[in-house]
C-alpha positions as CSV (number, residue, x, y, z in Angstrom):
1,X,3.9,-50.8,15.6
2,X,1.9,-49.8,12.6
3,X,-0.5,-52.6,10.7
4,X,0.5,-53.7,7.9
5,X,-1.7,-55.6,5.6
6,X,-1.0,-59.3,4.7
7,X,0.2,-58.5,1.1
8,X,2.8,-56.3,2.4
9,X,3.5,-59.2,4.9
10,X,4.1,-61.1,2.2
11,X,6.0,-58.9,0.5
12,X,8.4,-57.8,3.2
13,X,8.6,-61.1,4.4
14,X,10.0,-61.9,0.4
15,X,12.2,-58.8,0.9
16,X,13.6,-60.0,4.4
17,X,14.7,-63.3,2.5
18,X,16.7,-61.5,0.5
19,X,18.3,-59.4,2.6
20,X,19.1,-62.3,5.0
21,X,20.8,-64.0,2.5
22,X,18.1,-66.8,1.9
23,X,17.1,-65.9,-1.6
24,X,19.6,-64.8,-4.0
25,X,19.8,-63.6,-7.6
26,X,18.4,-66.5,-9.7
27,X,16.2,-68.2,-6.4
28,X,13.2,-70.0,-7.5
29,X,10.3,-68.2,-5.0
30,X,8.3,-70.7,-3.2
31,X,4.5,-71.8,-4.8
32,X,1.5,-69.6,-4.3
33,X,-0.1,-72.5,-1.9
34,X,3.1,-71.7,0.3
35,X,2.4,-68.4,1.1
36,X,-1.4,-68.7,0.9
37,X,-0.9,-71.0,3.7
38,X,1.8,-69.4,5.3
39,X,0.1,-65.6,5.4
40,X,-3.5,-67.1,5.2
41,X,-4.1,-65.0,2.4
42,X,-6.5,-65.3,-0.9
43,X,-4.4,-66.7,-3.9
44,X,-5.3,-63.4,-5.5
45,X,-3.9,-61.4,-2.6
46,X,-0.8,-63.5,-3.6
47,X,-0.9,-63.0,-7.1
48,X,-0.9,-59.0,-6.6
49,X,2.3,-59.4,-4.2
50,X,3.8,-61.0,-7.1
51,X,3.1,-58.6,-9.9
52,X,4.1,-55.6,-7.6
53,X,7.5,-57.1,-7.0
54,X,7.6,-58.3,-10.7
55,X,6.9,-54.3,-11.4
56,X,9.6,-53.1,-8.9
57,X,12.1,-55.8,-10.7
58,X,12.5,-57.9,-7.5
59,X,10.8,-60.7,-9.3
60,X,11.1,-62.2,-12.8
61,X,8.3,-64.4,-14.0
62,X,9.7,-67.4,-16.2
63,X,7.6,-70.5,-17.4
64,X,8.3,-72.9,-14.7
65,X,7.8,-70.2,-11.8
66,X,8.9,-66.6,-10.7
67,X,12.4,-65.8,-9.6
68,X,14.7,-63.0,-8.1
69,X,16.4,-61.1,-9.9
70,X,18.4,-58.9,-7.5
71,X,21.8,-56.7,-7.3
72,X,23.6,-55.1,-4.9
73,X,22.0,-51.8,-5.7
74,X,18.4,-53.7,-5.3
75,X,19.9,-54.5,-2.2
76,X,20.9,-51.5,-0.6
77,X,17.5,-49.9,-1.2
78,X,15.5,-52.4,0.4
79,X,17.4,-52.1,3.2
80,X,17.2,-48.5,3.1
81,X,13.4,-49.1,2.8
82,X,13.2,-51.1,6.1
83,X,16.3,-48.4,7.5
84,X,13.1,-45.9,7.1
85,X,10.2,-47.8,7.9
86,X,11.3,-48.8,11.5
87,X,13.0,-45.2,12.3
88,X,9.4,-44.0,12.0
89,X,7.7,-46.7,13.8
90,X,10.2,-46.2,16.7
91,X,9.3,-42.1,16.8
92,X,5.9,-42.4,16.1
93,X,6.1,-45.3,19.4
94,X,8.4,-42.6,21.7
95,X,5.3,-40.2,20.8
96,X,2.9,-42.8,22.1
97,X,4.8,-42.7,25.3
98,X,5.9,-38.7,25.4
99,X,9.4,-39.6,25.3
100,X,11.4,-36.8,23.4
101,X,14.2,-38.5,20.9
102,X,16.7,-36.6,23.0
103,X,15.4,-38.8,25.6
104,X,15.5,-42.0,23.9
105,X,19.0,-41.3,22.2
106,X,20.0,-40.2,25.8
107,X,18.8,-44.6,26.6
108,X,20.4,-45.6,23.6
109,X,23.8,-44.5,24.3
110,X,23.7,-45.9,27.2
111,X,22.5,-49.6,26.6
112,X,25.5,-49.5,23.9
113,X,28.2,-48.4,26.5
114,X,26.3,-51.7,29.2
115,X,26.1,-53.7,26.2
116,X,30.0,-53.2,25.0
């Protein structure tokens, strides 16, 4: 699997929250000690993750702390984002092992037919 950096840790780890139902349009995002603890991460590493996802309209920064601000739309293209990021780790991993995706589609038909 490829390395990913703590800030986009952080920030897929935001992203996953979402998509798993755990923060919703309007959530209050945990403090910046949570995740500085949580990721081991500088504050300012913390503070960039933020502004990105303020810039991408994930997050909303209000007085008393940020928020999410997310649709359905929103949504759909984070999971499209994720859709895309582990369809490449999974060819660029059947290249590490010289397994054609033939091959591995071949495998995956049949773990779904054993698995029902």
């Amino acid at each position: 699997m490829k390395y990913k950096s703590k800030k986009n840790q952080l920030k897929d780890y935001i992203k996953l929250e979402i998509l798993n139902g755990n923060l919703i349009d309007g959530s209050k995002v945990n403090d910046k000690k949570f995740f500085t603890s949580k990721f081991k991460i500088n504050p300012v590493y913390v503070d960039q993750c933020f502004d990105e996802l303020i810039d991408s309209h994930i997050l909303e920064s209000k007085s008393d702390g940020l928020y999410i601000r997310i649709d359905e739309e929103k949504k759909a293209n984070i999971r499209y984002e994720f859709l895309h990021s582990y369809i490449n780790d999974f060819l660029e991993s059947l290249e590490d092992i010289d397994i054609s995706l033939d091959e591995a589609i071949e495998h995956l038909k049949l773990r779904n037919l054993a698995n029902g």
